[in-house]
N, C-alpha and C positions, 0 to 999 in steps of 0.2 A: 601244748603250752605256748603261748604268744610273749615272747618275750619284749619284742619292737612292735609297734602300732601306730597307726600313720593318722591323721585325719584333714582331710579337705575342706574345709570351709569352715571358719569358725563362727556363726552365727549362731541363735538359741539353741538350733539341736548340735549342731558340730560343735559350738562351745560346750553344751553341756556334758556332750559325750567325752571332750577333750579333759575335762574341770572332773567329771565319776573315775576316768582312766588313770588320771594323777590322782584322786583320793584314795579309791578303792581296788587299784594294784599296783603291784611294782613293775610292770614293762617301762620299757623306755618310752617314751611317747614324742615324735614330731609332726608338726603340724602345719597348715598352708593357708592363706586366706588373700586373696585378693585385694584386701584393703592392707595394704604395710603396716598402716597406723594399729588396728586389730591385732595382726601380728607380733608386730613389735611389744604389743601389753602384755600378751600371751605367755611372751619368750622372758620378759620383766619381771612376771609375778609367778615366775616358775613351771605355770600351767604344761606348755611345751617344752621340751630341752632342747631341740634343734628346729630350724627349717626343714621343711619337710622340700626338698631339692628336687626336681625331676632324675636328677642320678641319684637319691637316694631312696626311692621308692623300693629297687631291691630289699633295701634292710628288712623291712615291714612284713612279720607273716602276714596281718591282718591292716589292710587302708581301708578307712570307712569314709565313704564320700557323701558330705551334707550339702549339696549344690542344689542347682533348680532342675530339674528333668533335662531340660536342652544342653545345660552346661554340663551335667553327670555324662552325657552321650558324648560329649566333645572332650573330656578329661578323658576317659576310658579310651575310648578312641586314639588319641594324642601321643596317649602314654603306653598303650596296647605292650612293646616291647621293653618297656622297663618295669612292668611290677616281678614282682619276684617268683621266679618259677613253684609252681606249687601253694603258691600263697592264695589268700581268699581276698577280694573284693566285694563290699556291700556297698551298695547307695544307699540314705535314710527318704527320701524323696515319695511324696504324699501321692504319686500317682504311679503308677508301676507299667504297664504295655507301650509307654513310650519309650520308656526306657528301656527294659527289657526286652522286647523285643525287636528295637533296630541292632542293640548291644550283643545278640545269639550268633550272629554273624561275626561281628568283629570279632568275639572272645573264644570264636573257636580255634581250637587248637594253637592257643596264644601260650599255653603253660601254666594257666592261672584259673583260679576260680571264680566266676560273680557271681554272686547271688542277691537276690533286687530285696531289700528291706522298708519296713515301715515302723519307726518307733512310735507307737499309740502316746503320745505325752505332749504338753506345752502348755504353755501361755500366753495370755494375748497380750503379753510384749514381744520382743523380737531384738536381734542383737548378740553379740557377744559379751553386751555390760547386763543384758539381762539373765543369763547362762548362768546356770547354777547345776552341782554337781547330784544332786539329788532327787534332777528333775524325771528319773526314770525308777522312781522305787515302786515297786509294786504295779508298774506297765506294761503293757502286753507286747511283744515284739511280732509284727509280722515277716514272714519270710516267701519270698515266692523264687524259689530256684529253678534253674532247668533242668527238664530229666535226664536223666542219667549223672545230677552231680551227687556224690559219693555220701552216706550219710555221716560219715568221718566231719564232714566240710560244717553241715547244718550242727553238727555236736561240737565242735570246735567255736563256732562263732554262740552259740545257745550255752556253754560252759562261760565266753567270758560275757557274755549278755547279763547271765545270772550274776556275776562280780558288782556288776554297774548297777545292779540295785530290780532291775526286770523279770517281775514273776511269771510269765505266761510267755507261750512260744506259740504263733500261729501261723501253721504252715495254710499257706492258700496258692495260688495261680494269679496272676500278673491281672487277666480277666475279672476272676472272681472278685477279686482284689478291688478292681474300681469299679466294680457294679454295687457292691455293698458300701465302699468307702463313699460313693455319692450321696448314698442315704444318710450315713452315719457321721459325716463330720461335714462334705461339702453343705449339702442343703443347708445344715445347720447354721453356719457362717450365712450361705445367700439369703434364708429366713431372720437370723438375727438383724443383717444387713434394709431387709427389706423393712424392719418392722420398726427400725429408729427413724426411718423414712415420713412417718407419719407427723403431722407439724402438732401434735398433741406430748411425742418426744422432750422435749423442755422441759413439762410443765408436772414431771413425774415426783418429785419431791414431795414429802409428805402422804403421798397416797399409794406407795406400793409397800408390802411386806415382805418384799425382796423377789416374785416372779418379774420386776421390770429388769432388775439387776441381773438376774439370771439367763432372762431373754434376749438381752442387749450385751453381754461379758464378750462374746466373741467377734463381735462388730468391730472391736477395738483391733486391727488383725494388719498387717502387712498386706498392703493394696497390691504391692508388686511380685509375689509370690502368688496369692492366693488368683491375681488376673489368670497367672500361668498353666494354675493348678485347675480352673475352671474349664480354661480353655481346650487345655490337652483332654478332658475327661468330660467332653460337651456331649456323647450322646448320651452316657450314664445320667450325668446331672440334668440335664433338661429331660427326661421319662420322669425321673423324680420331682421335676418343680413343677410337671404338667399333672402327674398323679394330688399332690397338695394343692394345687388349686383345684384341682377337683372337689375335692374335700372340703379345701374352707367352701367351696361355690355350694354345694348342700348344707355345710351348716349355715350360711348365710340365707339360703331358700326355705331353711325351717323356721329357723329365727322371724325371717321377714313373715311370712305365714303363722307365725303365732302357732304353730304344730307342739304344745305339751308334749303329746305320748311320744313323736318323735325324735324330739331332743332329749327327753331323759333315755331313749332308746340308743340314741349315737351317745351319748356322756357313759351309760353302765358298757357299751361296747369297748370305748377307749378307755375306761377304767379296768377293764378285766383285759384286755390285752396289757396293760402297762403290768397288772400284779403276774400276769402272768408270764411276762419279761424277766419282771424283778425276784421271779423265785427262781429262773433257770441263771441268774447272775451267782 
């Protein structure tokens, strides 16, 4: 049972998580954010009840850290001897072996548990005016722990996960973790990115039936996050943007070649791989 719970940064996922913790249980909840002004709303409209204080971090069975990768290593770090013995630590942070693995060292034998998390959820806004408490209903929570932490720890944080609205638990490796996450949310961003690039972008009104809108929704995206998130995770994402250009480079040598039989041969391939995606969802 987590009675107190902490959370670090209040932006879209730290806010939202701070905004589901106040709606949907009764722990106490303090929180921290680097911008005062943030803060100070936070603590105005209820959301938080106190400052989350560097001597207060004992109170907290569970502190959930929303920061960028560098800054989760440097909090942790920092604070090593004040979270609360026994207690659980997760970072929400979209790339995991940087974190977690310079953090196995520091957190050993500190008293405390971390465990490196990914909340599958957002929006392509950003903020804490954009946070909302219901941003995690039915999303999938990654978890990538170190062996030997107790499964007590993973059921303890996956009990209040399930609270905040998160139906799926997926335990992976820090590794695993950002060789699929490459595929599965960065590329999508640096192909969203690359595809409003085109000076044909503008002139989309009136002629899509919503594939422009869909291909272009995450372009809209925190430039300063997402720099970080590329960077730390550059050989996963770059196999992946070298494999898609391959890709498009054949369908653009079918095309150019006027190849019939071979383009409806790559269109029924990538149709039957998607059906075949969308029945194991």
């Amino acid at each position: 049972m987590i009675e107190t719970a902490g959370v670090v940064g209040l932006g879209l996922i730290g806010g939202s998580m701070a905004k589901a913790i106040r709606k949907y249980t009764d722990c106490t909840l303090l929180g921290y954010d680097t911008d005062g002004a943030v803060l100070s709303r936070a603590l105005d409209e209820g959301v938080v009840s106190a400052a989350l204080t560097p001597d207060r971090l004992a109170e907290c069975e569970l502190v959930i850290i929303a920061l960028y990768p560098q800054a989760t290593v440097e909090y942790v770090a920092a604070n090593r001897e004040r979270f609360r013995k026994g207690g659980l630590v997760m970072d929400c942070g979209g790339v995991k072996g940087v974190v977690c693995t310079p953090l196995e060292e520091v957190v050993r034998d500190a008293g405390f548990w971390f465990v490196g998390g990914h909340p599958m959820a957002g929006i392509e806004r950003s903020g804490y005016q954009s946070a909302f408490p219901e941003l995690f209903q039915r999303a999938s929570l990654i978890l990538t722990p170190y062996p030997g932490t107790p499964r007590s720890c993973l059921d303890g944080i996956w009990e209040f996960a399930r609270q905040l609205g998160f139906s799926r638990l997926q335990p992976s490796t820090p590794a695993e973790h950002d060789h699929i996450i490459a595929y599965t949310s960065q590329l999508a961003h640096v192909v969203s990115c690359a595809y409003v690039g085109s000076p044909s972008a503008p002139n989309f009104e009136g002629f899509s039936a919503g594939s422009f809108k869909d291909m272009t929704r995450v372009a809209k995206l925190n430039e300063e996050m997402w720099t970080e998130l590329f960077l730390e995770n550059r050989d996963a994402l770059v196999r992946e943007i070298d494999t898609l250009v391959e890709e498009l480079a054949a369908f653009a040598y079918t095309i150019r070649r006027g190849d019939r039989e071979r383009l409806r041969d790559m269109l029924k391939h990538a149709r039957e791989i998607k059906e075949a995606i969308d029945k194991d969802c």
